[in-house]
C-alpha positions, 0 to 999 in steps of 0.5 A: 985417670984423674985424682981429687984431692980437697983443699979448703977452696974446693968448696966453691965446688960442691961436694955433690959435684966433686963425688959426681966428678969421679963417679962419671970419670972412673973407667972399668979400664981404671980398676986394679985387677985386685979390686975386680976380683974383690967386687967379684968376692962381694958379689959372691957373697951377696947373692949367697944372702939372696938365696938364702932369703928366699923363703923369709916372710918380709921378702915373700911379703914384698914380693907379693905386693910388687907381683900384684902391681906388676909394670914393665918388664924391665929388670929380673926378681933375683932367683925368682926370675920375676920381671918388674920395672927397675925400680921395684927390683931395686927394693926387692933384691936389696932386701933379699940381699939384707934379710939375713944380716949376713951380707958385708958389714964396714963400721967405723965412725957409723956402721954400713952394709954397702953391698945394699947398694949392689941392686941399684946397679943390677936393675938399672944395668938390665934396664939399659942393658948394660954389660957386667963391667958396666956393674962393676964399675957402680959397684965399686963406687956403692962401696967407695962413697958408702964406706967414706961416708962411714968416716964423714960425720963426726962422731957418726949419725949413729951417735946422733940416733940416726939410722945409716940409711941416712947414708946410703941416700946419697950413694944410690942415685950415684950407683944407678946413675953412673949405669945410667949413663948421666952427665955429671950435672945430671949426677948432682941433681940425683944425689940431690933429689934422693938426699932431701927425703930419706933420712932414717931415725935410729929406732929400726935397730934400737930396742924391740926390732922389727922387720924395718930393720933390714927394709929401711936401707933397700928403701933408700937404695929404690929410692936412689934408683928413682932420683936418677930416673928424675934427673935424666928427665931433667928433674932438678934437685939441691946442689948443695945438699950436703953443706947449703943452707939447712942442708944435711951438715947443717942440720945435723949440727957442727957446720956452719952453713953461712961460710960454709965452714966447721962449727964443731958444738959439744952435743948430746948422743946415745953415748953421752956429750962430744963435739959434733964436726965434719971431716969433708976429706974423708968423703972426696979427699984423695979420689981414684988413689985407692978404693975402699972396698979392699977394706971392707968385710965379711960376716962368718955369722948371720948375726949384729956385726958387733955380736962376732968376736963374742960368738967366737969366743964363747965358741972357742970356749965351749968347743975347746974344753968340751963343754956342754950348755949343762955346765954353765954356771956364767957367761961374763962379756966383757964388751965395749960401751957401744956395742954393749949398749946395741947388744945387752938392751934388756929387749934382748933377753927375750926376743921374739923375732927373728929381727931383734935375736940376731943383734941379741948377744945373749941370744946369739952367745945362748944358741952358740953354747947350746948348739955348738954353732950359729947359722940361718936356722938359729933364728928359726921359730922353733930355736925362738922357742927352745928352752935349752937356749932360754936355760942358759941366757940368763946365765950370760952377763955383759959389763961396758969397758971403757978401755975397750971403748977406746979401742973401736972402731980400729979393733973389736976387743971382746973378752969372755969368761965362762964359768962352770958349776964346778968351779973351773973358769975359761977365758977368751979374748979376740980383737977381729972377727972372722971376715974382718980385712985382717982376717979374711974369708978365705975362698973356702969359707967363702964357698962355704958360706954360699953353699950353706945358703943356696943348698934349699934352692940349688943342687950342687951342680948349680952352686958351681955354676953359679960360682962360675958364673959370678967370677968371670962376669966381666964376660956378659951382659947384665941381662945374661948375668941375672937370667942366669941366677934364676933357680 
């Protein structure tokens, strides 16, 4: 297959046309077999996230309106079996995948949950009845332009108060327009048409959070899902809609969109002044040569990325020493300035839903110490309300390090200290999570972790087949694949 490598006068090219280029080139035949069985592991892993939500309020609630709506059958409700018009199962399914905050995470100049992105394949594959391979191929393109542009801005539109959201726009429409079968023209006027209305401000995860916090990205892969539709019909978009004229560079501040060049300008974010540029290589530079998904990972608690090194340290603490919340005099985290800013927000201290808990460290670090463990059910209405967690919570402490600072995003150091009432102190520190590339789930915990998750919908006999299922799914079509999934 072919590589892309950028050089300056590509620009004469747009950039929407270059993704599209290698997205309408690659073959399932181009795949390593090690990406295959990655895709498969992430397939895995989200569909576990599915189940798992089934029985939230926000997706029973979006189910509801979409049931009431109704439309042509076209694609399948995961595990509930409803059939709805592609684009309604778009939006439903990427909920149910996110509702947790238990699915992937990536985070490197921004953070992002890629297999979002993965029910833009599903919906459209039934639709057209596509096969799984077909799905594989649109799933590791979600994971390779959604991790580039993880590395695209410069610093990351999380620092620019916006919400990643504001990436997954442009990756949709290229996710359901490759099951789509579009022509690469086609495939510009999608990515163009979705990136003109989907910019998504930062408050969904900042302060009090709500339900939004896991909605506004399933809003932005329907809405993909919706752009490829158009521009089969011939719909027409903004080519140049990352780098024209009041385009997304443009407006996002450091480029300069008469010549179509870096304008690097110091600006103001949510952690101060620096200088806001573009890296358009990490985006298109070096396409087909290697694929992202390999350095993607997972979450071990359903919880804020950022909050996992802490968790188990203070998991490590207590269970190592054997402690008990009753010994707990102090809990100091020392965290860097990022996610000490995410995390220690004094909304966070009491929080009344389970959406602003979970990217609550002193939530999270309390219900760890109380209970030995964080799961789904550490988030439930009753654990909201146990005063053996709000006992220790105002006994945990954060301080920023500016040293740790500086080692994000390539490790995420955290430090914690506990002290006990009688005096003795105990120290952890990590640099990785569990699940991070350098330190992977292994099948085990994998399985583990769907188990935990699809135990309330399914017997054990099920869950196996379901495992079955998923890893040899290069074998049926799209149609097969979701029907089987039913509960």
């Amino acid at each position: 297959m072919t590589h892309w490598d950028f050089k300056e006068n590509e620009l004469e090219k747009s950039i929407a046309r270059q993704m599209a280029e290698f997205a309408v080139g690659l073959k399932y035949e181009d795949l390593p077999e090690e990406v295959i069985y990655e895709v498969k592991r992430y397939l895995y892993d989200s569909i576990g996230c599915a189940y798992g939500s089934m029985g939230t309020h926000d997706v029973k609630s979006m189910l509801e309106i979409y049931q009431e709506m109704g439309g042509v059958g076209e694609s399948t409700v995961l595990g509930f079996g409803d059939k709805m018009p592609a684009v309604s199962t778009a939006l439903v399914n990427s909920l149910m995948i996110r509702a947790l905050d238990f699915n992937d995470i990536y985070w490197k100049d921004d953070p992002s949950h890629p297999s979002d992105i993965m029910p833009a394949a599903f919906s459209m594959a039934e639709k057209v009845d596509a096969s799984m391979k077909d799905v594989i191929v649109a799933i590791v393109l979600a994971y390779e332009f959604e991790m580039r542009m993880c590395l695209f801005a410069k610093p990351g539109v999380r620092e620019r108060k916006w919400h990643h959201a504001t990436l997954t726009q442009f990756v949709s429409p290229i996710v359901a327009g490759k099951v789509l079968g579009l022509s690469v023209d086609e495939m510009v006027m999608a990515i163009g048409i979705n990136g003109c209305h989907n910019h998504t401000i930062g408050c969904p995860t900042a302060g009090k959070l709500t339900m939004m916090k896991n909605t506004v990205d399933p809003m932005a892969t329907q809405s993909g899902v919706f752009a490829a539709l158009l521009a089969q019909k011939g719909y027409s978009g903004t080519e140049k809609v990352f780098e024209g004229k009041e385009g997304f560079m443009d407006a996002f501040v450091g480029w300069n969109a008469k010549d179509e060049t870096m304008k690097p300008t110091d600006m103001e974010g949510r952690d101060g002044v620096s200088s806001w540029a573009w890296d358009v290589d990490a985006l298109v530079g070096g396409l087909g040569e290697s694929y992202k998904i390999l350095e993607c990972g997972m979450k071990a608690f359903p919880t804020e990325a950022l909050t996992h090194t802490h968790i188990s340290c203070a998991l490590n603490a207590m269970v190592n020493n054997d402690l008990d919340y009753t010994d707990i005099k102090e809990v100091k985290v020392t965290a860097f300035a990022q996610a000490y800013d995410i995390l220690f927000d004094p909304t966070k201290y009491r929080p009344e839903s389970r959406e602003t808990a979970d990217h609550s460290l002193p939530y999270c670090m309390a219900a760890a110490i109380v209970d030995k463990k964080i799961t789904t059910a550490s988030f439930s209405d009753e654990k909201l309300n146990d005063p053996r967690i709000f006992e220790v919570i105002d006994k945990i402490v954060g301080e920023p390090s500016l040293e740790f600072e500086a080692m994000f995003p390539a490790k995420q150091p955290s430090r914690v200290v506990v002290t006990t009432n009688d005096g003795r102190q105990f120290e952890e520190y990590m640099e990785y999570p569990k699940g991070d590339p350098r330190q992977p789930m292994t099948m085990d915990d994998l399985t583990n972790k769907f188990n935990g998750l699809a135990e309330a919908s399914l017997s054990a006999e099920r869950m196996q087949e379901v495992k079955d299922l998923i890893f040899a799914c290069e074998q049926v079509s799209a149609r097969d694949f979701m029907a089987k999934l039913v509960v």
